[in-house]
C-alpha positions in Angstrom: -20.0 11.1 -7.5 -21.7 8.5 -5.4 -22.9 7.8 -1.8 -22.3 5.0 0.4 -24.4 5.0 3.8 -23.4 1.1 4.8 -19.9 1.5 6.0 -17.5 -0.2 3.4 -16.0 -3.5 5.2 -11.7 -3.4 5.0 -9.5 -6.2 5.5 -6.4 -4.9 6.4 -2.9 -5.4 8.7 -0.5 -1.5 9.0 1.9 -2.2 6.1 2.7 -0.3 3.3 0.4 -1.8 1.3 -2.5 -2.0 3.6 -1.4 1.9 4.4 -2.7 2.5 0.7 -6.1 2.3 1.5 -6.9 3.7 4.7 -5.4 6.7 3.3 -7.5 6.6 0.6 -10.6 6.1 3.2 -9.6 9.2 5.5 -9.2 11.1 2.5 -12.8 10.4 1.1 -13.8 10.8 4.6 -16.0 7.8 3.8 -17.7 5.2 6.7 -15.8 2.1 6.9 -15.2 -1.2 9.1 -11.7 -2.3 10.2 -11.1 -5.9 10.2 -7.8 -6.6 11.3 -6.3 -9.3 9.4 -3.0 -10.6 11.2 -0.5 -11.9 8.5 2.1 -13.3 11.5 -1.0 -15.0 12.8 -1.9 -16.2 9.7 -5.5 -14.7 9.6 -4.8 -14.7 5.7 -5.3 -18.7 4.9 -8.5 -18.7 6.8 -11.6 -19.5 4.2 -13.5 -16.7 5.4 -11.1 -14.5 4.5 -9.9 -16.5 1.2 -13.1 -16.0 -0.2 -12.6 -12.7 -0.5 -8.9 -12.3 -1.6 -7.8 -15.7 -3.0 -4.7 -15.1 -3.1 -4.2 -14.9 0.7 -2.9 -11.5 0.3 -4.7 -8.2 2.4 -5.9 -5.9 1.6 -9.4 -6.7 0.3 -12.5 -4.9 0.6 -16.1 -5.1 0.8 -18.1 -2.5 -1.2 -21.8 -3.5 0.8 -23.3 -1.0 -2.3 -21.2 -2.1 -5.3 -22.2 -1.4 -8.5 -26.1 -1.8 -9.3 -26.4 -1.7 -5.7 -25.2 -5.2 -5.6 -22.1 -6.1 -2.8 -18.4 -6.6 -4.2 -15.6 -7.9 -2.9 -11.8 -6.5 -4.1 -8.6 -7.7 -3.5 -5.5 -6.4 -4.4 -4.8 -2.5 -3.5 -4.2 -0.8 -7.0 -7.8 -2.3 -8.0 -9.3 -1.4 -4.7 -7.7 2.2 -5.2 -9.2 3.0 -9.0 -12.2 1.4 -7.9 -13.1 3.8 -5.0 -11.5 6.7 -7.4 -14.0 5.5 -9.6 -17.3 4.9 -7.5 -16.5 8.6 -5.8 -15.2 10.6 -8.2 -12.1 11.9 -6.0 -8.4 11.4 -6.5 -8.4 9.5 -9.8 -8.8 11.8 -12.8 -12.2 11.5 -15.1 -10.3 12.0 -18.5 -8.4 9.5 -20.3 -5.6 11.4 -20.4 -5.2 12.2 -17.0 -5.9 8.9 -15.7 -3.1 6.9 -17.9 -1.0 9.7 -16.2 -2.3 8.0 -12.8 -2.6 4.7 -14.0 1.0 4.3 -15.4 2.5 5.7 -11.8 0.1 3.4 -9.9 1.3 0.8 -11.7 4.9 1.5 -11.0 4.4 1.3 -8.0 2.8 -2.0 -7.6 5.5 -3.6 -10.1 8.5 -1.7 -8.8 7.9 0.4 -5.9 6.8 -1.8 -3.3 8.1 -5.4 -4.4 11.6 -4.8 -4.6 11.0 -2.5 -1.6 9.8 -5.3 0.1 12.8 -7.9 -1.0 15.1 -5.5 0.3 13.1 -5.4 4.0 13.4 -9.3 3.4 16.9 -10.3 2.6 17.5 -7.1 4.8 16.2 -7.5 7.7 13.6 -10.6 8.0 15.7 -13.7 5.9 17.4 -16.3 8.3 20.1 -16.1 6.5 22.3 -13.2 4.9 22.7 -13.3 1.0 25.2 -10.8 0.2 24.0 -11.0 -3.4 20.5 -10.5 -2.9 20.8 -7.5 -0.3 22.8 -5.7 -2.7 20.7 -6.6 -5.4 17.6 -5.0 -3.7 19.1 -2.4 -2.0 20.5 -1.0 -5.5 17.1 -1.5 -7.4 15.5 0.7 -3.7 18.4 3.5 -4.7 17.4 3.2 -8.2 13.6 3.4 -7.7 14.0 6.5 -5.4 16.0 8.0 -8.2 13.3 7.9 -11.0 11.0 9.4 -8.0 13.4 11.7 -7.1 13.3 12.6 -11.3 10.3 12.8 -11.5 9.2 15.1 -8.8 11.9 17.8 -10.1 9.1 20.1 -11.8 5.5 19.0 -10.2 4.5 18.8 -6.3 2.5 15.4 -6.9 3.4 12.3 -8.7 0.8 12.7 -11.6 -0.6 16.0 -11.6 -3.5 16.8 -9.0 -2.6 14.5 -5.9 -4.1 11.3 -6.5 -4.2 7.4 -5.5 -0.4 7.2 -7.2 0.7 9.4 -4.4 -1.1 7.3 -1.4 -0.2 4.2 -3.3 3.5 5.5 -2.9 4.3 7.3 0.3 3.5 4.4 3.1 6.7 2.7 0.9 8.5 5.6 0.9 8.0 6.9 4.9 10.4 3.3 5.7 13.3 4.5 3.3 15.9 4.0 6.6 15.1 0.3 7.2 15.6 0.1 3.0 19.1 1.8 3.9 18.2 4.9 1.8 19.9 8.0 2.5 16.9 10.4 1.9 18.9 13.7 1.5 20.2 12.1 -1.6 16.5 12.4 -3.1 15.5 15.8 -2.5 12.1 16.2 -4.7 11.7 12.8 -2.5 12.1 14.1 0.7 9.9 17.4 0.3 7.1 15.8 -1.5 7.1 13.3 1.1 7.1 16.5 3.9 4.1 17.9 2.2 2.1 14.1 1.9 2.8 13.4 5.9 1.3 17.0 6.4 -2.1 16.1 5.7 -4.2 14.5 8.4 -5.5 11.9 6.4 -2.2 10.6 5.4 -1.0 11.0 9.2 -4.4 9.1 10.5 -4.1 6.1 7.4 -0.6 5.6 8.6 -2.0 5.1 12.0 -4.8 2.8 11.9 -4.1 -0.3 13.8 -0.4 0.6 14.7 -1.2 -0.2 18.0 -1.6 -3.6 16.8 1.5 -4.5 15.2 4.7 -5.6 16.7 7.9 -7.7 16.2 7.3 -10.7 14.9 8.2 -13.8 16.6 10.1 -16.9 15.1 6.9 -18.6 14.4 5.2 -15.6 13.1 8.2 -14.7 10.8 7.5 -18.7 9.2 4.0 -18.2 8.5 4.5 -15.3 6.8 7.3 -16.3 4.7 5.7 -19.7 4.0 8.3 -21.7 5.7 6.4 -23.8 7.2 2.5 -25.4 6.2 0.4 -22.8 5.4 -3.0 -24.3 7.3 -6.5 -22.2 7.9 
């Protein structure tokens, strides 16, 4: 396991995937510096922040004591996730075996679990215009996704043995299932794992951070983040 003393620098905005790693810093109980990265505002085309994350997308981190001592910088959450599971020895198993347990449901995640969730808040709830196709199209993969979770935690209390970064990587996704127009009673391994992952503190306190900050988007904000209009620094 190692140390940091220099807090770790995290570029974030309180969404799901943003959720995933102040979770995983409350959890470690690590030191760590919030910089808020507005997405509405459209913080995420500045240069400063593009050299970090070049694909304009939060969060990103700054390790200060990367490997050989040396600063990193990591964008995209999954990455950021194994990498402090990794560099402190917590949450993400040491054995091969274990970790391509992890791996394969982190990876589900980022692939399924969290894109098509996040079509369905679009055509939803956010596009200017309602596609009856594509809201039924993502709100049938959402039911379907919930159903392999809702499989899958039938005989085991965490997604992947031990709880681990696939869980944290999951459950911000998962706490919005009413805006996704899920009916969590049908998914009932869902809704008690869930239970047990908003009982701990650290979950509660990740799910927190910089709440105060977001609000309803305005018409303006709503085109910068769906790139419907120039995308300027």
């Amino acid at each position: 396991m190692s140390d940091t003393q220099s807090p770790i620098d995290l570029y974030y905005w309180p969404t799901p995937n943003g959720w995933k790693i102040t979770i995983m810093l409350e959890e470690l109980g690590v030191p760590y510096n919030l910089h808020l990265v507005n997405i509405g505002a459209g913080d995420q085309f500045k240069p400063e922040f593009l050299a970090i994350s070049p694909n304009n997308k939060m969060p990103a981190i700054v390790d200060p004591e990367g490997p050989d001592g040396a600063p990193i910088a990591i964008f995209e959450s999954g990455a950021i996730m194994q990498y402090l599971g990794r560099k402190f020895g917590r949450f993400y198993p040491a054995d091969e075996r274990g970790r391509v347990e992890v791996d394969q449901w982190l990876m589900w995640q980022m692939g399924g679990f969290g894109p098509m969730l996040g079509q369905n808040h679009h055509f939803n709830i956010y596009a200017p215009e309602k596609l009856a196709y594509a809201m039924k199209r993502y709100t049938d993969e959402t039911h379907r996704l919930y159903g392999v979770l809702n499989i899958r935690l039938a005989d085991r209390a965490f997604v992947a043995g031990d709880y681990s970064i696939a869980d944290m990587a999951i459950v911000g996704w998962a706490t919005l299932w009413e805006r996704q127009k899920m009916d969590i009673s049908e998914f009932p391994n869902v809704q008690r794992w869930l239970d047990t992952m908003l009982a701990r503190p650290a979950v509660a306190r990740g799910l927190a951070i910089g709440k105060e900050s977001r609000k309803p988007m305005d018409d303006d904000e709503k085109k910068v983040l769906f790139g419907q209009r120039a995308r300027t620094a």
